[in-house]
NUPA-558990 format. One line per field, with one value per residue: x, y, z of N, C-alpha, C in turn. Coordinates in nm, 3 decimals. Layout:
N
n_u	c(X:...)
n_v	c(Y:...)
n_w	c(Z:...)
ca_u	c(X:...)
ca_v	c(Y:...)
ca_w	c(Z:...)
c_u	c(X:...)
c_v	c(Y:...)
c_w	c(Z:...)
***
This chain:
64
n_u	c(1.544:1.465:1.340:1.106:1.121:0.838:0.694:0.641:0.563:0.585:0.862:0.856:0.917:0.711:0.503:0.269:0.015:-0.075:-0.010:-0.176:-0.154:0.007:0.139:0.205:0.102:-0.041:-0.307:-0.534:-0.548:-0.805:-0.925:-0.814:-0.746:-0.554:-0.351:-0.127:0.021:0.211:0.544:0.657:0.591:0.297:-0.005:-0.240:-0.402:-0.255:-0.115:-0.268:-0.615:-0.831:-0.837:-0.840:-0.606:-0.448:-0.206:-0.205:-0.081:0.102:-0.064:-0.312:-0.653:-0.827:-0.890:-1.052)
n_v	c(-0.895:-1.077:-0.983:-1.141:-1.259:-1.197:-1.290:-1.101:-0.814:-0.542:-0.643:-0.662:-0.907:-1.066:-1.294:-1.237:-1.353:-1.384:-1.155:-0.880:-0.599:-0.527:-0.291:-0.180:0.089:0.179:0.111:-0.151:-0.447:-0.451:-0.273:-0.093:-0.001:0.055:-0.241:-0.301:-0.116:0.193:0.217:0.264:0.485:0.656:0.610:0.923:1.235:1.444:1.312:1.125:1.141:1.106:0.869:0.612:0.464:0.473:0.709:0.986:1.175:0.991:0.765:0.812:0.916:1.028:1.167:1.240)
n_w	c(0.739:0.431:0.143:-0.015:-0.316:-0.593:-0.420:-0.175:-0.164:-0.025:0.075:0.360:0.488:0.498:0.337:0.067:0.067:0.313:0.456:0.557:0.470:0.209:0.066:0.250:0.336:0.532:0.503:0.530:0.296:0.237:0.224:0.049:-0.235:-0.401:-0.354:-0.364:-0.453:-0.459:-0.264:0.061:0.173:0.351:0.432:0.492:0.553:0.421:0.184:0.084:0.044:0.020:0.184:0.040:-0.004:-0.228:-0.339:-0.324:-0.530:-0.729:-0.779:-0.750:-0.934:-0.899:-0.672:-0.439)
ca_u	c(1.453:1.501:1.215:1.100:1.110:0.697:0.579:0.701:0.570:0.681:0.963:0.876:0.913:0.583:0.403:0.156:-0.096:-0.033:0.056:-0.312:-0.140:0.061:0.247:0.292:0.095:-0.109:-0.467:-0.559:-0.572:-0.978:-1.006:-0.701:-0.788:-0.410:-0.303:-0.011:0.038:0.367:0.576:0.784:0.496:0.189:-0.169:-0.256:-0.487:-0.154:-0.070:-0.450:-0.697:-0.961:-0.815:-0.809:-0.475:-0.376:-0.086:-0.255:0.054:0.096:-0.139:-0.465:-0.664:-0.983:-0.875:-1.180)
ca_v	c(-0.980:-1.007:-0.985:-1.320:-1.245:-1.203:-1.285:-1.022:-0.691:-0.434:-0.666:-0.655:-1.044:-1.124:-1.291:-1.116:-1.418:-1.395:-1.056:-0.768:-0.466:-0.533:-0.205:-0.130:0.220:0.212:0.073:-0.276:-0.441:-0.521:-0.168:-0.029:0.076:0.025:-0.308:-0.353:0.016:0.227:0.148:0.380:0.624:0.645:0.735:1.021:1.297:1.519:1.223:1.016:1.305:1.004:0.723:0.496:0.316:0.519:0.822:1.101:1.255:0.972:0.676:0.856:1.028:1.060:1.192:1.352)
ca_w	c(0.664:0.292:0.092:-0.117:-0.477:-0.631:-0.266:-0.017:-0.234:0.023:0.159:0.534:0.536:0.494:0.196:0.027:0.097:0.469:0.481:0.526:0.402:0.120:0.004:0.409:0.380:0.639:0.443:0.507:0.173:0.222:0.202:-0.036:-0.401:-0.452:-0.256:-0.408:-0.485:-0.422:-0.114:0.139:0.201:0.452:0.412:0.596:0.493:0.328:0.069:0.048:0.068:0.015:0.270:-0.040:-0.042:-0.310:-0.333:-0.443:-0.624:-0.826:-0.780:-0.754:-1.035:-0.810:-0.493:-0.377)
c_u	c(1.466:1.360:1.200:1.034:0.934:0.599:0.564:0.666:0.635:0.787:1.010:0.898:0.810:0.545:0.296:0.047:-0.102:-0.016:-0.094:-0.280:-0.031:0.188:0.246:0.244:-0.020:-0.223:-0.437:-0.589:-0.742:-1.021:-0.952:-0.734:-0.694:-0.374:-0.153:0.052:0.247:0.389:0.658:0.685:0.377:0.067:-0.220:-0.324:-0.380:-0.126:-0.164:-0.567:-0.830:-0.940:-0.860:-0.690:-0.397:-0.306:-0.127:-0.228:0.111:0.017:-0.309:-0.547:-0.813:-0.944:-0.932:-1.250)
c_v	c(-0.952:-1.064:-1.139:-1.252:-1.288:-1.226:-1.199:-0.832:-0.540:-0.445:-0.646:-0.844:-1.140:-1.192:-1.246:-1.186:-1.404:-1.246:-0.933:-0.628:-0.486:-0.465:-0.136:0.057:0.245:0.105:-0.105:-0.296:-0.459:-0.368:-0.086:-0.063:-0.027:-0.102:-0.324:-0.249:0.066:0.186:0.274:0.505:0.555:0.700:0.832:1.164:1.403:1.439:1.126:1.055:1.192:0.913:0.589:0.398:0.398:0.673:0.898:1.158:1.180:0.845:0.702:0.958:1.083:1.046:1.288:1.275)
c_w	c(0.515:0.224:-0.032:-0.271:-0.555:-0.524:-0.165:-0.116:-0.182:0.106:0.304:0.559:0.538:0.370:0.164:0.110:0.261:0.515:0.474:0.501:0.327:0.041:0.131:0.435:0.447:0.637:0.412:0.368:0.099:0.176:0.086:-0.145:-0.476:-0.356:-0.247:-0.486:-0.432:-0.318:-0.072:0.112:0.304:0.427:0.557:0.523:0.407:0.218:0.056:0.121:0.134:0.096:0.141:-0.050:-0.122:-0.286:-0.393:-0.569:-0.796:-0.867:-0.835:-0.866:-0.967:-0.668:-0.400:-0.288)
***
């Protein structure tokens, strides 16, 4: 699947509008901080302390 140029943000084939998790890391976008945040990572309490959406390391400045 090749990703559609401004529509497909983490290039699974999807469009964003159509698509409920956006940057593919786990966090629905209803609930994600970051929707459209980094890609090629997973939330999981080692890298999104807070279950926000966001990448602790380098997304997040409040990850408490």
């Amino acid at each position: 699947m090749g990703a559609l140029v401004g529509n497909d943000h983490d290039g699974d084939g999807c469009k964003d509008s159509e698509d409920a998790d956006d940057d593919d890391d786990g966090v629905q976008d209803e609930s994600d901080v970051c929707p459209k945040g980094t890609i090629d990572w997973s939330s999981d309490a080692a890298s999104d302390y807070d279950s926000d959406g966001c990448q602790d390391a380098t997304e997040d400045d409040d990850d408490d």
